[in-house]
N, C-alpha and C positions, 0 to 999 in steps of 0.2 A: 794593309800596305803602309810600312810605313819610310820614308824618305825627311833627308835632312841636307841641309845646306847653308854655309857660314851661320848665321843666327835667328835663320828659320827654321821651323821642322815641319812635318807633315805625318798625318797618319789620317787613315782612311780607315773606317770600319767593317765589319758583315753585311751592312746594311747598304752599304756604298755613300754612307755620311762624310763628310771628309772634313776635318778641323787641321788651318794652318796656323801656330805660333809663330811670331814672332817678339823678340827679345832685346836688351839691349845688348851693346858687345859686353863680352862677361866679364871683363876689366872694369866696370861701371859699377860704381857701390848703389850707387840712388838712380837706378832703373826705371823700365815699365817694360811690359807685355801687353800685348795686344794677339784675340783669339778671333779669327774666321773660319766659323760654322757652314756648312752647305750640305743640304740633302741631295743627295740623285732625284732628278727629274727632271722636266719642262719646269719653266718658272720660277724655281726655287729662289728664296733671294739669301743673299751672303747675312751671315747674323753675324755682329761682332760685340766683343766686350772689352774692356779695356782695364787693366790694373794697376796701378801705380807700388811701388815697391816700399812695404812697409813693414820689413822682416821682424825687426829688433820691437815695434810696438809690442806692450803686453795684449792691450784689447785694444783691436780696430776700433774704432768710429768712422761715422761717415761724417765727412766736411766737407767745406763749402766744396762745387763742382770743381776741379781741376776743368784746365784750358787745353785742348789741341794746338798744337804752337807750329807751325810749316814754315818753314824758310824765315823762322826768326819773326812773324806774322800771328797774331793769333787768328784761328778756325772759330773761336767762340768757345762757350761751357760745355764738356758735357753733360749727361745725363742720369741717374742714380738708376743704375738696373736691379739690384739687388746681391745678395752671395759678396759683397766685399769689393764689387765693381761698376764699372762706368759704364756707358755706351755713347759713340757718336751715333746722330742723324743721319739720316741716307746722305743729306747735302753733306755733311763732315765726311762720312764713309765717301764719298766719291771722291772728294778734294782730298783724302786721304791716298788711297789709288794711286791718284796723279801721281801725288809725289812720290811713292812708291818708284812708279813707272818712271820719272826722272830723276829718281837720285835725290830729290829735295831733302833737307835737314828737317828728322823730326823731332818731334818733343813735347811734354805734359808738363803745364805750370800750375802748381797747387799751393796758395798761401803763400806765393813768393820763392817757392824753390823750385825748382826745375829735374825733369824726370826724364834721362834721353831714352834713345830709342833707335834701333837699327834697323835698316832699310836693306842691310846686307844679309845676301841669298834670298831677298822675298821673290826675284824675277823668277828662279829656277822652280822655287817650293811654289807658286801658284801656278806657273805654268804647267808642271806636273799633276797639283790639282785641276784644272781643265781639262787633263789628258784625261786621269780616272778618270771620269763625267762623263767622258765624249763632248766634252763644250769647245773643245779648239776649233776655231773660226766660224763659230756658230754668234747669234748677235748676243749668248746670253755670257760669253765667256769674261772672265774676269779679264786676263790678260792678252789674250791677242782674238779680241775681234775680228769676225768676218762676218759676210752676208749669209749664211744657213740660218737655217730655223734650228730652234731646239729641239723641233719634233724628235730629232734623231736622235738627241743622246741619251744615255742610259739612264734606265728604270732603277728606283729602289728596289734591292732585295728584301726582303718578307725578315724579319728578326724570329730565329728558328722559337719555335713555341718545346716550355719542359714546363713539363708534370709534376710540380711536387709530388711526393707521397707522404702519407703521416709518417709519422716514425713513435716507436716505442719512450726509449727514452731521448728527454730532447737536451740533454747535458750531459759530459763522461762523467763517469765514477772510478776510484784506484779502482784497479783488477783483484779478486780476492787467491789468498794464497793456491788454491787449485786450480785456479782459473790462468795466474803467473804460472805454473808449472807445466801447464797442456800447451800454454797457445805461446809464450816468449823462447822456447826453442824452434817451432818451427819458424816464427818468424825472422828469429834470425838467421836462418838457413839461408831465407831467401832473401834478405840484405846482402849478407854473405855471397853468395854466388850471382851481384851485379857489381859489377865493374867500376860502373856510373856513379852510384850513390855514395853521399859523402857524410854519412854517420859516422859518428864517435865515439870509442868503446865508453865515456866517462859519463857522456850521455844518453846510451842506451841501458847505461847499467841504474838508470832513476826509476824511478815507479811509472808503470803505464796506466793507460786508463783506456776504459772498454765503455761502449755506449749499445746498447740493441736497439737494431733499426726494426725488425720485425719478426716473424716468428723463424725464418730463415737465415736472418744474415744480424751480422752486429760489425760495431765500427770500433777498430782498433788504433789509441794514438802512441804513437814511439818517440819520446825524446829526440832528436836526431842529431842538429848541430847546432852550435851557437857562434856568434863571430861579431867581431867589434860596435857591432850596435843592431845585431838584426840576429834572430836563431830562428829556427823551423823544426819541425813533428815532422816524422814520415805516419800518414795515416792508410791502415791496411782494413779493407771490407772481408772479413770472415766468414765461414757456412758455422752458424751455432751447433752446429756437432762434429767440426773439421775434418769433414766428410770429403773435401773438394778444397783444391789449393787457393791461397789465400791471396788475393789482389792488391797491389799498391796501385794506393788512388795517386798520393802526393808523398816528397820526403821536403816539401818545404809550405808548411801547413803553418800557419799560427793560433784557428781556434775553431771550434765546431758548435752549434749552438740550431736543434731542433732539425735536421735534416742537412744542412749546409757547413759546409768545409768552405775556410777564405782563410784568406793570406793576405798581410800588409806588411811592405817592407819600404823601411828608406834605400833612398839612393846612395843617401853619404849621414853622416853623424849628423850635421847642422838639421835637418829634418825638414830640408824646403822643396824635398822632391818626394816622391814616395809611387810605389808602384801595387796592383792588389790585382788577387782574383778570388775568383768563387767556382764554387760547383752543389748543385744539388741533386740530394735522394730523388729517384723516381720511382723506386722501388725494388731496381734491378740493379742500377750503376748512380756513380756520383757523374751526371753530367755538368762539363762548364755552363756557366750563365753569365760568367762578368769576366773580364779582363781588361784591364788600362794601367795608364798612370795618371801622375797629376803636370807631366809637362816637365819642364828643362829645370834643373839645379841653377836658381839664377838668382837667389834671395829675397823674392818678393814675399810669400810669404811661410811660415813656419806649418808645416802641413803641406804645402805646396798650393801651387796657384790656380790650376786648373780642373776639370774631370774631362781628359782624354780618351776615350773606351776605344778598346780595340774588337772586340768580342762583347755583343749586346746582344739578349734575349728577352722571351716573352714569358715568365714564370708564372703559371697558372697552379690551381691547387692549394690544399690548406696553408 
């Protein structure tokens, strides 16, 4: 589930985890973001991290702790969590809240400069996260407190368990000239007769490459499209005797390596946002294992600022 409002956003997982950003307004060169973690449960407590916007650095450093700054006030240092960011104290995380909940002015002082921060849409996007949860008017809710117990709100979901299976070969190789004459006509039949898919003759006319997953099936990658800063493979699973019609996994694949198909794409050319999935062999089908992004196009950092997952699993197996 995912929900967004003015300079917050919301997305909620498989799992029923649920992470709210928030941003500055995006008119703001020298930013921050601030990330709120929560798992489904009784109990659970809000995890946050905090980033300061430092797109244009070549290599981060960590320096001295940047300040929580309320209503023009400093909150005090925070705290060095690791991954390129901060964390407030439960005491800063609450007086944080507050101001949330009234509208205070916030902001991060580091070295003397100053990092805003927007408190706009957080009322809607956490009240929304309470809703997933079952925490409205329970005493564990972030936003609108009441007397319930948490007994009642909703349980984590179980993160689905996949099987790797081995795989034959675990990189493509070009396809050999008999191998391009049996299998690149059917496959393009079946491009061909979808509607949907948005291959291009200039790049399906490039060399393909073929991988054997096992003694039954092998993995076929297709050129597909390419576009101002992001291209994609359409990747088809095959019967190694084209005995049985052939499956498209993905038409926007970027690389395969040992049993897994994933994808990473930017959001926009600057490279401060980016989105990915995967899927792996089990030895019948390529099942999803991963899906997310990295959070809002807002300049903090080149790679993007966050790990977002929408789609989280249990990969077991070689």
């Amino acid at each position: 589930m995912t929900f967004s409002h003015k300079d917050w956003d919301l997305s909620c997982d498989n799992t029923l985890t649920c992470r709210a950003a928030g941003y500055a307004d995006e008119a703001e060169q020298q930013g921050s973001t601030v990330l709120l973690t929560r798992k489904a449960g009784s109990g659970e407590p809000v995890v946050n991290r905090v980033m300061l916007a430092h797109y244009s650095d070549a290599e981060w450093q960590e320096k001295s702790p940047p300040e929580l700054i309320i209503a023009g006030r400093t909150a005090g240092p925070l705290s060095f969590s690791g991954d390129e960011s901060w964390q407030m104290s439960q005491a800063q995380l609450s007086r944080f809240l507050t101001a949330l909940k009234k509208d205070e002015a916030i902001s991060f002082r580091e070295n003397g400069s100053i990092y805003l921060f927007s408190a706009a849409g957080s009322s809607a996007v956490l009240l929304k996260m309470d809703d997933v949860q079952g925490r409205i008017n329970t005493s564990g809710a972030i936003l609108r407190k009441g007397k319930e117990s948490e007994s009642s709100v909703k349980l984590p979901i179980a993160a689905p368990v996949v099987t790797r299976a081995p795989v034959r070969d675990k990189n493509l190789r070009p396809m050999t000239g008999q191998e391009d004459a049996q299998i690149r006509p059917v496959l393009l039949q079946v491009l061909a007769a979808d509607a949907e898919q948005s291959c291009t003759d200039d790049r399906l006319s490039e060399p393909w490459g073929i991988a054997q997953l096992n003694q039954q099936f092998s993995l076929v990658s297709v050129p597909c499209w390419l576009a101002a800063y992001n291209g994609g493979d359409a990747y088809f699973v095959i019967a190694n005797r084209m005995q049985s019609a052939p499956v498209l996994v993905s038409t926007s694949a970027s690389d395969y390596d040992n049993g897994v198909i994933s994808s990473r794409m930017k959001g926009r050319g600057l490279g401060d946002c980016w989105s990915y999935e995967a899927s792996v062999w089990d030895g019948t089908d390529f099942v999803e294992s991963e899906r997310g992004d990295t959070g809002r196009c807002a300049l903090i950092r080149a790679g993007g600022a966050w790990d977002i997952p929408e789609h989280v699993s249990q990969v077991v197996g070689p």
